[in-house]
N, C-alpha and C positions, 0 to 999 in steps of 0.2 A: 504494500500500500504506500500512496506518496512517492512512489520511485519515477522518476523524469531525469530523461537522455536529454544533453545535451543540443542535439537536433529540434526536440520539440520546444527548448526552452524559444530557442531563435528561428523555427519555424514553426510551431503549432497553438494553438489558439493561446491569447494572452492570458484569460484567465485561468486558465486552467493553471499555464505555468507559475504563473504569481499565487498560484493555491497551493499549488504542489510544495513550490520552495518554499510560501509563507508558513502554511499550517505547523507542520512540525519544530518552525520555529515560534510560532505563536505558544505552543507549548511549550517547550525551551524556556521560555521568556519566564512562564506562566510558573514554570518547575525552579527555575532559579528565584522569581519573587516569592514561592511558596518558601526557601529558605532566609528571606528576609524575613516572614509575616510569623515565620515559627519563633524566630530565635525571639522577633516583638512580644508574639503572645505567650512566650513563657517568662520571659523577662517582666511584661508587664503581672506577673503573679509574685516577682519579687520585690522591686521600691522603685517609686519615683529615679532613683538616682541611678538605679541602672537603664531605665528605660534610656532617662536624660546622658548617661554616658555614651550611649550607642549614636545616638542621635549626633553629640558633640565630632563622635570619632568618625564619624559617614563621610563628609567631606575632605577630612583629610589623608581616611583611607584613601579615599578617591585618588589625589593629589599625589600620592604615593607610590598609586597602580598606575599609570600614565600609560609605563610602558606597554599597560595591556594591550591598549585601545591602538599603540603604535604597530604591534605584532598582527593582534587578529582583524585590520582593517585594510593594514597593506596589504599581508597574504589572501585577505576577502576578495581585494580586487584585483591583484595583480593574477589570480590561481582565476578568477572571472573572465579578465580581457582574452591570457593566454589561451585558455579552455576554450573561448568562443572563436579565435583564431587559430584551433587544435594546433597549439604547441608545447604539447604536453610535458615536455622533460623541463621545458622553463617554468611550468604551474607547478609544477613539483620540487623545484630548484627555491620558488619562492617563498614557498610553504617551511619545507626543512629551515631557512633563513629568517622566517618569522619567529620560530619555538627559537631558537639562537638570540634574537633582541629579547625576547618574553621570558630569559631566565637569565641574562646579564643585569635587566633593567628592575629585576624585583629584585638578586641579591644586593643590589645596590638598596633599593627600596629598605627590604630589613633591619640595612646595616642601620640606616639614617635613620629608624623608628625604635632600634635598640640603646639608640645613643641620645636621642633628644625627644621622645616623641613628650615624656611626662611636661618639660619644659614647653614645650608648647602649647599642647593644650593647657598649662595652667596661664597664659597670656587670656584666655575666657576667661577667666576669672568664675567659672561653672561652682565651685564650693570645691576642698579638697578632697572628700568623697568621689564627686563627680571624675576629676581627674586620674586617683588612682587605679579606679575602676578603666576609665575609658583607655590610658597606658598598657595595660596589661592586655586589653581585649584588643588594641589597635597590634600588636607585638605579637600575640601568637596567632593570630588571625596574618596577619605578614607571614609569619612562618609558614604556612598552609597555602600561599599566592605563590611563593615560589612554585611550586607544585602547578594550580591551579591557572597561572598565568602560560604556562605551556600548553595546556590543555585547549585555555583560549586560544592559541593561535592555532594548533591543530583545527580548530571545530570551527575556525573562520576560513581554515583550508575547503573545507568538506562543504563548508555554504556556497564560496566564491565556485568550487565545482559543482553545485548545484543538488550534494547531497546534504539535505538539510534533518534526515535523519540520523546519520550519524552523530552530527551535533547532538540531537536532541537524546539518544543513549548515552551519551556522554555526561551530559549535565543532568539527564534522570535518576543516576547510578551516584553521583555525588551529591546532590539535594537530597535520595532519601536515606544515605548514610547519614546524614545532617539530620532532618527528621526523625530518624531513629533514635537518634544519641539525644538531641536533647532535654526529652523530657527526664532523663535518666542523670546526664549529667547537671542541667538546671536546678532540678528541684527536688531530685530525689527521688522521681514518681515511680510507685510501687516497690522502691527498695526500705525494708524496715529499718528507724536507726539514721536510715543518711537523710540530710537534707539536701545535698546539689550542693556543687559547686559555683551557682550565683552565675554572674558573668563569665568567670572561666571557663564556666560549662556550655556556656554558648560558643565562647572562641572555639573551645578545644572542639566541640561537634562543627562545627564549619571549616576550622582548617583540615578533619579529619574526611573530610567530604571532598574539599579542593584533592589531596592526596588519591582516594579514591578516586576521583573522577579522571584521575589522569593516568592511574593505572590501565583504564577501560580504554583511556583516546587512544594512548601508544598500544595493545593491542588491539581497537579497530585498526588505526592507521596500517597495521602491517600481517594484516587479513584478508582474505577475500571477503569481509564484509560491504568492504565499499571496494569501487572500483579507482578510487583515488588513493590505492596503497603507495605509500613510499617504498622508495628503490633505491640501490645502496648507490648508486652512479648519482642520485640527486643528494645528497647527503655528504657532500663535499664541498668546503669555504669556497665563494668565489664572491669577489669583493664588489665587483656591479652586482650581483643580485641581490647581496645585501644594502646597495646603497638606492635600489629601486621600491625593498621594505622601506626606505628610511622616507624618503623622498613622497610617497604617499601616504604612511602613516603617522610623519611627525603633524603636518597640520590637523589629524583627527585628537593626536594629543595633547598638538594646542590649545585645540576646541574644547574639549574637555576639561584643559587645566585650565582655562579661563570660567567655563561652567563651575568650576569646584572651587575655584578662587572665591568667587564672585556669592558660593554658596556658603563658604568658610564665615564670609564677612556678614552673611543673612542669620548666619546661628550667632555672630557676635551681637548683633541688632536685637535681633529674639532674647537671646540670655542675659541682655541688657535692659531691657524695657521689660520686659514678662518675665524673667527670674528662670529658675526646675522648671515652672508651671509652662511657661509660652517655650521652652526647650521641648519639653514633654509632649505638647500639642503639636510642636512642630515635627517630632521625628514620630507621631504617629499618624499624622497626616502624611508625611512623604511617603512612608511605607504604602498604606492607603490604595494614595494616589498612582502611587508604581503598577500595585495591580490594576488599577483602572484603563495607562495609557501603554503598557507593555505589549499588547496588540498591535498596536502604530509603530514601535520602534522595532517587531520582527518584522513587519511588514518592510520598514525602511530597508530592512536588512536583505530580505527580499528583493528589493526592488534593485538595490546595489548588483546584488547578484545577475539580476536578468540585464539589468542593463548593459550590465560590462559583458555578459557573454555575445549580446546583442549589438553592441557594436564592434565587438571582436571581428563578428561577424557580419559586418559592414550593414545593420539595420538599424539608422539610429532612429527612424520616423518610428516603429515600434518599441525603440524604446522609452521613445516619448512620450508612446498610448500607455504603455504598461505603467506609466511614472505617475501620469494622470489617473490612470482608472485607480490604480493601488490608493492615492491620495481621497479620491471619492469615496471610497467604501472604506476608510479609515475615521474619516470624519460623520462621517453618519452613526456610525457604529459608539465612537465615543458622544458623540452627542447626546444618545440614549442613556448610556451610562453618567453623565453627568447628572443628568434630571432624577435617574433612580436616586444615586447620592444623595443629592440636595434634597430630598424629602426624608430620609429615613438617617441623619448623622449620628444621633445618639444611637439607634442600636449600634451602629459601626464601629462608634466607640464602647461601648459597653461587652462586644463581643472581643475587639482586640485587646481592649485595656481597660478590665474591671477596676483594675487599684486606684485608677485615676480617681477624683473627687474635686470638690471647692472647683479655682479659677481654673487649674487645670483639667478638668472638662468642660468645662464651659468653654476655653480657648480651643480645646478638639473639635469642637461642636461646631464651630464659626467657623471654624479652619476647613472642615471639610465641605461644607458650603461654598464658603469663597471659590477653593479649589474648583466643584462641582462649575461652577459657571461656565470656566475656561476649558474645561475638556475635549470639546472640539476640536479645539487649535492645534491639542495634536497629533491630530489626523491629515492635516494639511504638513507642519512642519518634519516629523520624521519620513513619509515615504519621499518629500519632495528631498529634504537634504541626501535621502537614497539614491534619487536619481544624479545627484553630481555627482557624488561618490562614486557611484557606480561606474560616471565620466572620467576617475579620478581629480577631478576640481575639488579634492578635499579642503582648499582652500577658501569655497565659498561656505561652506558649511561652518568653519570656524569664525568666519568673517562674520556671519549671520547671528553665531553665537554668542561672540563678543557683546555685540549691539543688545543683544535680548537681555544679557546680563548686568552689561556697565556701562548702556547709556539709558534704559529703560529701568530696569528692575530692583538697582542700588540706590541711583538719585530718587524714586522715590520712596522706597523704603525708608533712607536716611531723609526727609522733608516729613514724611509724613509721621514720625516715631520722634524726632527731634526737634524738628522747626514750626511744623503745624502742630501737631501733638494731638493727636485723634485725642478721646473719651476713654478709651482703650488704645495705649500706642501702639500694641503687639500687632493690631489688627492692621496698619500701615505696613507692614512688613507681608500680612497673608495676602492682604489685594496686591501688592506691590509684584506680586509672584503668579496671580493671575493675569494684569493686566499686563506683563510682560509678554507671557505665552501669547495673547492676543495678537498681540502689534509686531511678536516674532514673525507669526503662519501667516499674518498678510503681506508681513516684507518677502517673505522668501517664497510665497504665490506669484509676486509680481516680477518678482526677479527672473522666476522659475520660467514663466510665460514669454518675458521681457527675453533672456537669452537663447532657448530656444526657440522663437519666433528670426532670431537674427542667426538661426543655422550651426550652436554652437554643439551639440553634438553630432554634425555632420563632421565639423572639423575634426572632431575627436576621434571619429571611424577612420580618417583618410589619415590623418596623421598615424593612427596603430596600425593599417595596410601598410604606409610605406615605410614604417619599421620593421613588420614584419617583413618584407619582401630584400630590405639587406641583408 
């Protein structure tokens, strides 16, 4: 089931193909959020301060993981274009070169969060609770990214080839080792005598998931599972194809580290005006929110894929269709889901995070509202940023990203928390986060429209022909 050649991606009806590659990663998505929403809902069974710890450390996990995003985006597209221009031993050569950046780039990562991470996060000034906790969970949860960040790039190999199953075995097998372990190591559940290990016990079941899950990539990778097995002939340093990872996945890391930057400074704002309490609502509304728009962002991921095999193979007017229709049924789709939200936030909160009480449910409550409005938005902004990607124009994606973050999202956050000062400040920070998404998906609608109208991935298919033809 879900199995799609090559052939049909770039000749056979678009939706189909954009189903085939999306669905399995729609769960993917679905299967890795369910290991955010666990470690939240058992977390939220033990304090405020753990939830609020987790919440502090998300961004600058983030910030941390960079190199992920650099490994599994290059080898997405570059194993995409080649594939679609059947040049298979170079989509192979790319691949092996991504897991290569995505295990130099996290031990570095480690080193940096074993050496400073406590000193930073205590610049939040969170309470010294908050801190300890959040060091520890930031530190062996790194430990587990070494792991897990190879994995990534493998499973971004198996997308850009168009097999969006294997990914999705891949991160099934490590979320529910995660699922597994936490309620055991959290809280103690069903062992007489223990009580969990607290936050630890969440790290330790997520880095032990990252581990497994990469067990299971490097033997799919070298199975007749998928048809994209590595071969010992591509598994040899060659310094252009690591500089062609580099060259289209450092601007998705940009993109990112400016998203994370940008999101560092939104939990400073929050933990400054709202205290635990507006931390607490904020890192359960992200989680939330994750599951709500994690359909658009496989879809994007999708859409990367077809398009880059699509102009591999010199179609770029279909991968134009495929770019638009993926973006229509992503915004429709989230739009539903928003209005569900926005009527029913207290159960949401009440099921994720009973402990909450006082401002801090109340701040959840508003948060997921606010959120619920802008849900739409992205449905337009991740298939469309897909389709540049997919161009390799990673650069517009980060460009776009920038804007949504730190000319929209900060100044008003910091105006309406500081200079105006709502009735509730905290709440200047939760609009500030909607009405950014907004003004993102219409910038990069018009953009979207604006350079493909002017021919820009025709240029892209002629340009990858007359590469390939040296």
């Amino acid at each position: 089931m879900f199995d799609i050649s090559r052939e049909e991606i770039t000749d056979g009806p678009l939706t189909r193909a954009l189903l085939y590659v999306a669905a399995p990663l729609v769960v993917q998505q679905y299967v890795v959020v369910l290991q955010q929403v666990v470690d939240a809902f058992w977390l939220g069974r033990v304090s405020e301060q753990a939830v609020a710890a987790v919440g502090l450390v998300a961004p600058v996990l983030a910030l941390l993981t960079l190199g992920n995003h650099v490994a599994l985006t290059g080898g997405q597209v570059l194993v995409a274009q080649h594939a679609g221009a059947e040049n298979d031993g170079d989509a192979r050569r790319a691949a092996f070169h991504a897991i290569l950046v995505a295990l130099a780039l996290n031990l570095v990562a480690l080193a940096l969060a074993y050496l400073f991470a406590a000193d930073v996060l205590a610049l939040f000034d969170p309470g010294e609770v908050v801190v300890e906790l959040g060091a520890l969970y930031l530190v062996v949860v790194l430990g587990g990214m070494v792991f897990g960040g190879m994995s990534d790039a493998i499973e971004g190999a198996f997308v850009g080839w168009g097999d969006s199953r294997a990914a999705l075995v891949v991160n099934a097998v490590a979320v529910a080792v995660n699922v597994v372990l936490d309620p055991f190591l959290v809280v103690g559940w069903g062992i007489p005598g223990f009580t969990g290990y607290g936050i630890l016990g969440a790290a330790l079941g997520t880095a032990g998931g990252y581990v497994a899950g990469f067990a299971v990539a490097v033997a799919v990778a070298t199975t007749d599972f998928t048809d994209f097995a590595y071969t010992r002939e591509a598994m040899q340093f060659r310094l252009d194809s690591l500089r062609e990872v580099l060259e289209v996945g450092v601007p998705k890391a940009g993109q990112e580290g400016g998203r994370q930057t940008a999101r560092l400074l939104m939990v400073a704002i929050v933990s400054g005006v709202g205290g635990s309490a507006g931390l607490a609502a904020y890192t359960v509304g992200m989680r939330i929110s994750t599951l709500a728009f994690v359909p658009a962002i496989a879809v994007g991921s999708a859409v990367a894929s077809v398009v880059g095999q699509n102009l591999g193979a010199e179609r770029p007017a279909r991968a134009t269709r495929a770019t638009w229709l993926a973006a229509g049924v992503a915004t429709v789709g989230l739009a539903v889901v928003g209005v569900a939200q926005f009527l029913i936030p207290g159960l949401i909160t009440d099921v994720f995070a009973p402990s909450l009480d006082g401002d801090a449910l109340t701040y959840t409550v508003a948060y997921l509202q606010i959120l619920a409005v802008g849900y739409w938005a992205f449905g337009l902004i991740y298939p469309l940023q897909g389709g540049f990607n997919g161009a390799g124009k990673t650069q517009v994606s980060m460009v776009a990203t920038m804007l949504q973050y730190w000319v929209v999202r900060l100044p008003i956050a910091v105006v309406g928390a500081y200079v105006v000062v709502l009735s509730v400040p905290v709440y200047a920070a939760f609009w500030a986060i909607t009405v950014s998404n907004v003004v993102a998906a219409i910038g990069v609608t018009v953009y979207f429209y604006y350079s493909t109208d002017r021919g820009l991935l025709e240029r892209v298919a002629s340009t990858m022909s007359a590469d390939a033809a040296d």
